[in-house]
C-alpha positions in Angstrom: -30.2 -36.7 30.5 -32.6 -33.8 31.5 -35.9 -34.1 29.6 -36.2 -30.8 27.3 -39.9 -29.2 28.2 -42.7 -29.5 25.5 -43.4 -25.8 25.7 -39.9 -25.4 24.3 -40.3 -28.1 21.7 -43.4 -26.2 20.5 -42.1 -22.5 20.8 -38.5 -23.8 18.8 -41.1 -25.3 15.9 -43.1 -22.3 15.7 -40.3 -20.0 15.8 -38.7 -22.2 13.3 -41.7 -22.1 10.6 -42.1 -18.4 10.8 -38.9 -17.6 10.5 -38.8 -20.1 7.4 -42.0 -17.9 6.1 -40.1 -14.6 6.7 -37.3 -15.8 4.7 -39.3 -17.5 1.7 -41.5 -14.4 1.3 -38.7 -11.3 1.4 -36.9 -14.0 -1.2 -39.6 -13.4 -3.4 -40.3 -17.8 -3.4 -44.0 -17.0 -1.9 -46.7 -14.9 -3.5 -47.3 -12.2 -1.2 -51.2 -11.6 -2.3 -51.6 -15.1 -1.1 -49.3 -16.1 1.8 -48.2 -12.5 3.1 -44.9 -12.3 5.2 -45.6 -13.1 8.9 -44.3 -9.5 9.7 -46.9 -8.4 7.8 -49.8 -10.5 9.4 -48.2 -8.8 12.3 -48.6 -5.1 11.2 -52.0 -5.9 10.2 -52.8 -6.9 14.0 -51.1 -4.2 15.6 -53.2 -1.8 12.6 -56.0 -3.2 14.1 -55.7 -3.1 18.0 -53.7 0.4 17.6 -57.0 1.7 16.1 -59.3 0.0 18.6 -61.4 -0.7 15.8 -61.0 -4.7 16.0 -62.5 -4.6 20.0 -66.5 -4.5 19.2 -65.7 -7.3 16.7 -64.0 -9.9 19.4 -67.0 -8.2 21.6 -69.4 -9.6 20.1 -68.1 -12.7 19.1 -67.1 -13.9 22.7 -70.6 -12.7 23.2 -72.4 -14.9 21.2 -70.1 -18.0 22.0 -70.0 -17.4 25.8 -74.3 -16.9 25.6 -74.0 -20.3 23.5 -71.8 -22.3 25.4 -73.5 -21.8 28.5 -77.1 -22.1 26.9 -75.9 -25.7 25.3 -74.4 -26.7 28.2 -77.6 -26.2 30.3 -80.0 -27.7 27.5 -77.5 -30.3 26.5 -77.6 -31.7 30.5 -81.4 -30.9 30.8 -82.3 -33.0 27.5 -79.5 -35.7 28.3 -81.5 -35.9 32.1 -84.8 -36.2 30.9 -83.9 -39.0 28.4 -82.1 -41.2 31.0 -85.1 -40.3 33.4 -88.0 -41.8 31.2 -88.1 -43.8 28.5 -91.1 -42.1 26.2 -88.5 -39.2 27.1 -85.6 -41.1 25.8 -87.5 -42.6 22.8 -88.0 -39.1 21.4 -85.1 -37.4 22.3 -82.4 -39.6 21.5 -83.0 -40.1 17.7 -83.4 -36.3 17.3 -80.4 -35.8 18.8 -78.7 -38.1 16.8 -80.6 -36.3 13.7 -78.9 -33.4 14.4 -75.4 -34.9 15.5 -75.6 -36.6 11.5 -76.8 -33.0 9.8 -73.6 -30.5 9.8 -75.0 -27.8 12.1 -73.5 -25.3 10.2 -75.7 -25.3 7.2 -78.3 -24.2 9.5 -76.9 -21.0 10.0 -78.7 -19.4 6.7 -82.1 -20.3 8.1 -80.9 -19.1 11.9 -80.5 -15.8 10.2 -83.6 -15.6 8.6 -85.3 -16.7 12.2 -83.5 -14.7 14.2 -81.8 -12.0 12.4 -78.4 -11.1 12.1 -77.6 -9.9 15.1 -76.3 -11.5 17.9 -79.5 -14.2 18.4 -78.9 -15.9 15.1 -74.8 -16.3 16.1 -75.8 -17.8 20.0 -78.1 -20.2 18.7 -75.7 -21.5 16.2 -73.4 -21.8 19.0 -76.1 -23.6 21.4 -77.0 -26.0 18.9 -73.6 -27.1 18.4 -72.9 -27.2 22.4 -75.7 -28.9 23.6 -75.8 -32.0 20.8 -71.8 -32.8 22.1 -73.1 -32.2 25.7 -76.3 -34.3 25.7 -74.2 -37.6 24.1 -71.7 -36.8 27.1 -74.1 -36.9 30.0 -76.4 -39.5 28.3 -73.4 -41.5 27.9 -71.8 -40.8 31.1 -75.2 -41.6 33.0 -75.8 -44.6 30.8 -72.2 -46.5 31.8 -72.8 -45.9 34.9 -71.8 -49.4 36.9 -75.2 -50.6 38.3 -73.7 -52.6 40.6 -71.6 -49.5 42.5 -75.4 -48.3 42.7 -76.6 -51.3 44.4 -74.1 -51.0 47.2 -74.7 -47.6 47.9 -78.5 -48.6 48.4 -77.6 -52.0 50.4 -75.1 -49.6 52.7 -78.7 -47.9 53.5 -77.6 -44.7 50.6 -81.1 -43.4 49.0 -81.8 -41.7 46.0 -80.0 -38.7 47.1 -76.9 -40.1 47.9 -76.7 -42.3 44.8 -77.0 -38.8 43.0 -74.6 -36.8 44.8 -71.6 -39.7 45.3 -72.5 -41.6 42.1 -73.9 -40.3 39.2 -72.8 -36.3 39.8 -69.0 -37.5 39.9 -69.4 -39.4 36.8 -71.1 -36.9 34.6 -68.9 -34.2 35.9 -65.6 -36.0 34.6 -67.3 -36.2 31.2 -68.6 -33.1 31.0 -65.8 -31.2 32.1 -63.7 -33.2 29.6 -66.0 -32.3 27.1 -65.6 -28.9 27.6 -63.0 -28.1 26.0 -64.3 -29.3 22.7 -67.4 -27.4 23.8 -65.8 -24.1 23.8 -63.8 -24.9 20.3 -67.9 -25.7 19.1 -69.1 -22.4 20.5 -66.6 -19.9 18.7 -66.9 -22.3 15.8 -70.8 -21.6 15.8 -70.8 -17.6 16.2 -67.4 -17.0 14.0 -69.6 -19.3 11.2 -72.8 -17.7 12.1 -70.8 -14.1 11.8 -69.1 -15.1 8.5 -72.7 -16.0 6.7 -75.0 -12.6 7.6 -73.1 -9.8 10.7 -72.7 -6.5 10.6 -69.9 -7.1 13.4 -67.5 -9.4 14.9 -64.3 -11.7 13.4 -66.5 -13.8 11.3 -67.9 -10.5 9.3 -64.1 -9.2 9.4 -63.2 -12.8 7.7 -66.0 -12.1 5.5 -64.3 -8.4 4.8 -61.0 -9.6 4.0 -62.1 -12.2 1.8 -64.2 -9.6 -0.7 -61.9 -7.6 -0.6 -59.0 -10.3 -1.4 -57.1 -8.9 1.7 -55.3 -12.2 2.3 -53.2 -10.2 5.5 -56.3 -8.9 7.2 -57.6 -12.8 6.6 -54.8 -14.4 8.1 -54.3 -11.8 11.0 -58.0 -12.9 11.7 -56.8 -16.2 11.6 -54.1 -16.2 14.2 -56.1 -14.1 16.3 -59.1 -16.5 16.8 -56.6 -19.1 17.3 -54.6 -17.6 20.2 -58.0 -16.4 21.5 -59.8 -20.1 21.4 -56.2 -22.0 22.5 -56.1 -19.4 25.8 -60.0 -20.7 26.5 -58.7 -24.0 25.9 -55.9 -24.3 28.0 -58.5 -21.9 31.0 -61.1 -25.5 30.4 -58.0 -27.9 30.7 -56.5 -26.3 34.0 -60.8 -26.3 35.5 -60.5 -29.6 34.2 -57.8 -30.6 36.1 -58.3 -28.7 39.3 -61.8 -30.1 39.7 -61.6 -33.8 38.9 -58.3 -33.9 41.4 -60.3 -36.2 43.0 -59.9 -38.4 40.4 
């Protein structure tokens, strides 16, 4: 029996619960100032791309979470190196790391604004601080389980530092950092959509904040479903570099 694709499991479900939406709002069964039709969620969408108007929002917010990701990535592997590389490094580093992996990152936002303003510094830094704790417990971790006695045979074989680097440590931080990447992005739009949401005067976090004062449960949702097929295109961009680059693997 010929195996039915998982794309076509998932597009049949979907199809299946909007079309079960559809039906339950035009029967009159949902509350349409709380769970608008889908058509309508779709209307609001087009509204907003017909007019142009929605552009400098998703401007700014990939912005912000592409200046953060990349930032956090950078100071998550600088921090993670320099606390495997010395201990005095590692004593300080690690239990403020961990500090801020136990503290939800998010209610740092407020003070980020007051910092930095709300423009788009306040919404990046949100973003980096969210990136670079998941990307320093990656690397730390990855470096840390390395197997000591793989390093010891490079150096018998005559392999110095170099070479224990480049054909030992590099390919295991690599796998675990591009695995964590994914998640990484997902943190990045998670810390400038937040960021945008508490103090903007642009992007889809300050249009989430405009729908909700203004009860506009459509605009909210078309938000909603926006972000997510935006973020879950990222996503599946960091699984295919994922795959392509640890196909050594």
């Amino acid at each position: 029996m010929r195996r039915v694709p998982d794309w076509t499991i998932q597009t049949v479900a979907v199809v299946g619960v909007l079309g079960f939406w559809e039906w339950a709002a035009r029967a009159g069964l949902v509350s349409p100032f709380y769970a608008p039709a889908p058509s309508a969620i779709g209307a609001t969408l087009v509204e907003l791309f017909a007019g142009g108007e929605v552009w400098p929002h998703i401007g700014a917010t990939f912005g912000a979470a592409m200046i953060g990701l990349v930032l956090g990535v950078v100071v998550g592997t600088l921090l993670a190196v320099m606390a495997v590389a010395t201990r005095p490094a590692e004593i300080l580093l690690a239990p403020l790391m961990g500090a801020l992996n136990a503290v939800p990152r998010i209610v740092l936002a407020p003070l980020l604004v007051i910092w930095l303003g709300i423009g788009i510094a306040s919404k990046a830094a949100l973003a980096l601080l969210l990136v670079a704790v998941l990307i320093f417990f990656a690397v730390f971790s990855a470096v840390g389980g390395v197997d000591r006695r793989l390093i010891e045979r490079v150096r018998t074989l005559g392999g110095g530092r170099w070479l224990v680097l480049r054909e030992v440590y590099l390919p295991s931080v690599a796998a675990l950092m591009l695995s964590s990447l994914r998640v990484a992005v997902g943190f990045a739009f998670t810390g400038a959509i937040v960021g945008e949401f508490v103090a903007s005067s642009r992007g889809l976090g300050y249009l989430l904040s405009f729908a909700q004062s203004t009860y506009n449960t459509a605009l909210s949702l078309a938000v909603v479903a926006l972000i997510m097929v935006f973020v879950m295109a990222l996503l599946a961009l960091a699984g295919r570099l994922e795959r392509r680059l640890t196909r050594w693997r």
